[in-house]
C-alpha positions in Angstrom: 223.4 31.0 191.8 220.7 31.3 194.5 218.9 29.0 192.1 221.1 26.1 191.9 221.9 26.4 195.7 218.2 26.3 196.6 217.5 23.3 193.6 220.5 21.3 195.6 219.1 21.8 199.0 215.9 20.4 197.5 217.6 16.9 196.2 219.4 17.2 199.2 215.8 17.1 201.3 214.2 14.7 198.9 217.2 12.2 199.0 216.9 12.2 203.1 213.4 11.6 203.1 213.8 9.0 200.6 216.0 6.7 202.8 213.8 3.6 203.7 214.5 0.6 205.2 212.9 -2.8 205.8 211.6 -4.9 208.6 210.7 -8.4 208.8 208.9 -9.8 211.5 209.5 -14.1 212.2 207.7 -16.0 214.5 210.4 -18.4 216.6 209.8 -22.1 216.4 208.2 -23.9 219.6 208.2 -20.2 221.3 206.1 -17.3 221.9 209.3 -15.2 220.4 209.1 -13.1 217.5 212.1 -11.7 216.1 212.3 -8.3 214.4 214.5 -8.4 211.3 215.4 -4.8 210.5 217.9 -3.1 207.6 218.3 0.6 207.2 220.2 2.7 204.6 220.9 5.5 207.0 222.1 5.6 210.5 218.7 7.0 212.4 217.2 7.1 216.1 214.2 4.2 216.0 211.2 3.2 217.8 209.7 -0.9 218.1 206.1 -0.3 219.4 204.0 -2.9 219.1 200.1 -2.5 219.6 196.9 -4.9 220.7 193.5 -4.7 218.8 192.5 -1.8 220.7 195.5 0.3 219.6 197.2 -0.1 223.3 200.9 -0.1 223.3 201.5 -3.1 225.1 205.7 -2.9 224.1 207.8 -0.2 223.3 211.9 -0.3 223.0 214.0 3.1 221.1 217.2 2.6 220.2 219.7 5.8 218.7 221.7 5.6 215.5 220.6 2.2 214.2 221.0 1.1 210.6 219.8 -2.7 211.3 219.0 -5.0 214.3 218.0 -8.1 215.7 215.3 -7.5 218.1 213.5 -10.7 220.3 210.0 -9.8 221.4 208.7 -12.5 224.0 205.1 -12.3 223.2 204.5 -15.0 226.0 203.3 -12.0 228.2 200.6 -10.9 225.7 197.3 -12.3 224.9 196.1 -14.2 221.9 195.0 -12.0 219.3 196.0 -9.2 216.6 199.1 -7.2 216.6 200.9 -4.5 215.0 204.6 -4.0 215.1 205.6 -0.7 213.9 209.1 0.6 213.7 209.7 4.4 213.7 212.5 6.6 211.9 212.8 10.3 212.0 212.2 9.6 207.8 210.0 6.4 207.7 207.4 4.2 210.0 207.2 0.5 209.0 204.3 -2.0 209.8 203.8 -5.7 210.0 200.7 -7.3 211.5 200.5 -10.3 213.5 198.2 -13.1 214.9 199.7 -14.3 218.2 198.6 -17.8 219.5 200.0 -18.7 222.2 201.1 -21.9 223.1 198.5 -22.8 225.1 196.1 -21.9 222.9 198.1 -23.5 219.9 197.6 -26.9 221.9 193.9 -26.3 222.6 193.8 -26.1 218.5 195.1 -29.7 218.5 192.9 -31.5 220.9 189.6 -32.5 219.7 187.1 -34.4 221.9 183.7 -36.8 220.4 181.1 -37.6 222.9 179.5 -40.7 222.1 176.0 -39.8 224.5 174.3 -43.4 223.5 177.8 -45.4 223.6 178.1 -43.1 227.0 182.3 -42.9 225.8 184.8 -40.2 225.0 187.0 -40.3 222.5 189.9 -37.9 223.2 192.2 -36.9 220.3 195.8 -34.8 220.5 196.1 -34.6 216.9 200.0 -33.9 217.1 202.3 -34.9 219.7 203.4 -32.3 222.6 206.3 -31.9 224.9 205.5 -32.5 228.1 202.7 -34.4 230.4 199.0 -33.9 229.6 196.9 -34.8 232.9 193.3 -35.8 232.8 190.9 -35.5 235.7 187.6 -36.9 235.6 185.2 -35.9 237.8 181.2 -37.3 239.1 178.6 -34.9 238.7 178.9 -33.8 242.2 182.5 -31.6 240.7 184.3 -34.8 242.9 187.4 -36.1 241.0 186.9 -40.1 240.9 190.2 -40.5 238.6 193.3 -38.7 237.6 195.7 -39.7 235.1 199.0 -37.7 233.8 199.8 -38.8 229.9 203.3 -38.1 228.0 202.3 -35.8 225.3 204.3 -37.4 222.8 202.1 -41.0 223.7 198.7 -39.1 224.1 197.1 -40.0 220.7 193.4 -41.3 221.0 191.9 -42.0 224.4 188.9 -43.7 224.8 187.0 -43.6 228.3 183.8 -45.7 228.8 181.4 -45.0 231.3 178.8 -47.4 230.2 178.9 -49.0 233.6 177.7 -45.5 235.3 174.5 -43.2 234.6 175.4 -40.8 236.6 176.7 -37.3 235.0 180.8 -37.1 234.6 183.3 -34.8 233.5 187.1 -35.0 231.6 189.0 -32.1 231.9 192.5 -32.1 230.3 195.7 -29.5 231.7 198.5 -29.1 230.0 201.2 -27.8 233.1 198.5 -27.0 235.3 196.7 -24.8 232.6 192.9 -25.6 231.6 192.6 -26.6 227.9 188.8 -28.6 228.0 186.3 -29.5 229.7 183.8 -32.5 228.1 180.9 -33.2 229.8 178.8 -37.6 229.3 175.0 -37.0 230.5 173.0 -34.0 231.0 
């Protein structure tokens, strides 16, 4: 009898540690949201941590007697870079990685610039349109700004500026709401 009540604990212990769940991790469109998909077979106290490349918990949220959620992470506060997401059971710890971009570095993927020394132009690509206004500053070689310009994203497309008419040294710097994305520099 001691037998059979110590094999049924076993299954008993075995069956509790194999409970598992799953979590899925989904980047929100146009957003620096992620959303954590999670599905449990058991009811269990859980932990969302999620981790930089130097293994520094930069989020962590427990909740008690969960079997599945819906949880928004607003990575908009982080860094670009690598992530992990782990969730934490008393019988399980699940993993996803991540690369975050974030937006403003998403856009800085979509502008490319050709400097034409000989020509003395710029050409000034947004490869995909944007929300919102792009300005443009350009600037002697002195750091003075000599002309400013504000662009709707969505009508940026290819901008040539020719400064054929100059030898001096200039500058085009494009912003994106008052944040830096390049600097391109006609002469020395």
């Amino acid at each position: 009898m001691k037998n059979i009540i110590t094999l049924l604990l076993i299954c008993f212990s075995l069956g509790a540690f194999a409970q598992g769940g799953e979590m899925k991790l989904v980047p929100q469109k146009n957003s620096d949201n992620y959303k954590v998909y999670f599905q449990a077979d058991i009811k269990s106290n859980v932990e969302v941590i999620v981790k930089n490349e130097k293994e520094k918990v930069v989020h962590s949220l427990k909740f008690k007697d969960k079997d599945g959620f819906i949880l928004p992470i607003d990575f908009s506060k982080f860094e670009s870079g690598n992530y992990t997401v782990e969730l934490h059971s008393p019988f399980y710890t699940l993993t996803e990685n991540v690369t975050f971009l974030s937006q403003i570095d998403q856009l800085r993927e979509k502008i490319e610039a050709e400097v034409l020394q000989e020509k003395r132009r710029v050409l000034i690509t947004l490869l995909e349109p944007v929300d919102g206004d792009l300005s443009l500053s350009i600037s002697d070689a002195e750091g003075n700004v000599v002309r400013k310009e504000s662009i709707n994203g969505k009508e940026f497309g290819m901008r040539a500026f020719d400064f054929s008419d100059t030898q001096d040294n200039v500058s085009i710097t494009v912003y994106y709401e008052g944040q830096h994305l390049d600097t391109w520099q006609m002469g020395d």
